[in-house]
C-alpha positions as CSV (number, residue, x, y, z in Angstrom):
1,X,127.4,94.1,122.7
2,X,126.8,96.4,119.9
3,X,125.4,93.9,117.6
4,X,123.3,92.5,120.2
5,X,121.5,95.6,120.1
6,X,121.6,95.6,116.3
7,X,120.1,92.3,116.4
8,X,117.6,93.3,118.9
9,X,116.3,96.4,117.2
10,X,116.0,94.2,114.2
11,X,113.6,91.5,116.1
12,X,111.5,94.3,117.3
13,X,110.9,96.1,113.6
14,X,110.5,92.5,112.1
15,X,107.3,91.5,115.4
16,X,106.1,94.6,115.0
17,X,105.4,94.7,110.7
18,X,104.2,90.9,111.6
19,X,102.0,92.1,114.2
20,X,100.4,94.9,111.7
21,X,100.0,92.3,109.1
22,X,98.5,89.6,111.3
23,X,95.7,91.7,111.0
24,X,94.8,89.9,108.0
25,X,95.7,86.6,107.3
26,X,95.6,85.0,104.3
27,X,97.0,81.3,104.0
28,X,93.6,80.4,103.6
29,X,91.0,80.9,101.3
30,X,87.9,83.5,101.6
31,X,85.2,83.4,100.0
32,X,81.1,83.4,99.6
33,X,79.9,80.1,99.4
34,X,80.4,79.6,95.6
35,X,84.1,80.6,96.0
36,X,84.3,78.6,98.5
37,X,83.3,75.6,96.7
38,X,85.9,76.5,93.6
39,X,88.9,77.1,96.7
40,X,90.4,74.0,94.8
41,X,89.5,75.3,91.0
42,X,86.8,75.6,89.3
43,X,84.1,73.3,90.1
44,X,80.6,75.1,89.5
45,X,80.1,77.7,87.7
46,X,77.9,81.2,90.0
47,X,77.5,84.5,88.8
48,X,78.3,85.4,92.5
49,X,81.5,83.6,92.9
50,X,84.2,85.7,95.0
51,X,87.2,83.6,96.0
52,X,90.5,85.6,97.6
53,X,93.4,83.9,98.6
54,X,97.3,84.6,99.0
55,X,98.0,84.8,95.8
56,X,94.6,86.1,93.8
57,X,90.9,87.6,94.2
58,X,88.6,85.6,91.7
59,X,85.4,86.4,91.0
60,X,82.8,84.9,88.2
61,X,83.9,88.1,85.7
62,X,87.5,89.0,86.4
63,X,90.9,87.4,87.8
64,X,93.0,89.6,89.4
65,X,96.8,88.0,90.3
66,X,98.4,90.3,93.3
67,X,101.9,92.0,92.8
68,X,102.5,93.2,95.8
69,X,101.0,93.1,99.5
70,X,101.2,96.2,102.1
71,X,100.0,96.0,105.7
72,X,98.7,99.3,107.2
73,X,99.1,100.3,110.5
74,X,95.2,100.0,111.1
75,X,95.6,96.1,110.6
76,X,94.0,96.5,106.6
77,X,95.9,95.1,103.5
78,X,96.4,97.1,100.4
79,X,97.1,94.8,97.3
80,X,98.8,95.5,94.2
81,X,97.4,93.7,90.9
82,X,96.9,93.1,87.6
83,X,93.4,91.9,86.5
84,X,91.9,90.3,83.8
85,X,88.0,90.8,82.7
86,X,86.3,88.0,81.1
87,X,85.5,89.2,77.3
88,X,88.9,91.8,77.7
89,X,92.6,91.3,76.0
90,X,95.0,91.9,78.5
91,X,95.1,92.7,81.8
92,X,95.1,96.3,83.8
93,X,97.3,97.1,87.2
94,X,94.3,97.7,90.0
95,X,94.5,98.8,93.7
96,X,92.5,96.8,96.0
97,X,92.2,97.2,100.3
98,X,91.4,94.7,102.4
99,X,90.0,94.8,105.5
100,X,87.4,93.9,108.5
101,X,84.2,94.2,108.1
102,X,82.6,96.7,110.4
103,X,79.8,94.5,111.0
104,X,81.5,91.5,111.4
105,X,84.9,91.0,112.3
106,X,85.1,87.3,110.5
107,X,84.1,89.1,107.5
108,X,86.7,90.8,105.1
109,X,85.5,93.2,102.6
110,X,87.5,94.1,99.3
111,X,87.4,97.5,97.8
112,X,89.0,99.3,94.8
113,X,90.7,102.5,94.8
114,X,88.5,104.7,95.1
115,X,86.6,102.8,98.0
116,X,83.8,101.1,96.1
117,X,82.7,97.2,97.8
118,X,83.4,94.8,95.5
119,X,82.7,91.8,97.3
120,X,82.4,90.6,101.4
121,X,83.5,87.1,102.1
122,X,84.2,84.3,104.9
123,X,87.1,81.8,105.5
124,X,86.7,78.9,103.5
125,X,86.5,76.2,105.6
């Protein structure tokens, strides 16, 4: 009986972290509509391209390759990375958040560390 309610207080830690990170799912690409087109590599070439997806946030300028994923309790994601700039040697570790737009909830909006926007986007469809 006891490790039936081992086993049960396990199941209801693991729904409940799934639940907070439902919040944002990503097994399928975001993006605007240029990262949308390049969801499958890079097929045109826009200054405004922002593509996000399990693995990576790409935009025109910069690649950034995520380390580590954290679900907050307020159903945002904050993303460990390293990132790459286009005309820099090597890469640096950066802090992104994501979450739900205010404005729109089919939205998610990326932001650095200290808060600034760096880019809205839509599920790729």
């Amino acid at each position: 009986m006891r490790g039936f309610g081992l086993a049960l207080a396990t199941a209801v830690v693991l729904a409940a972290s799934q639940a907070s990170a439902a919040g944002i799912d990503l097994s399928k690409p975001y993006g605007n509509k240029s990262g949308c087109i390049n969801k499958n590599g890079q097929e045109v070439y826009a200054e405004d391209m922002l593509l996000l997806t399990a693995k990576e946030y790409i935009t025109a300028a910069s690649a950034c390759t995520f380390t580590e994923k954290k679900a907050l309790a307020d159903g945002s994601l904050v993303v460990k990375s390293m990132c790459a700039a286009e005309g820099e040697e090597g890469q640096s570790p950066i802090q992104l958040t994501i979450k739900r737009s205010p404005k729109n909830a089919k939205k998610l909006v990326i932001a650095d560390e200290d808060g600034n926007v760096m880019g809205e986007v839509l599920r790729c469809r």
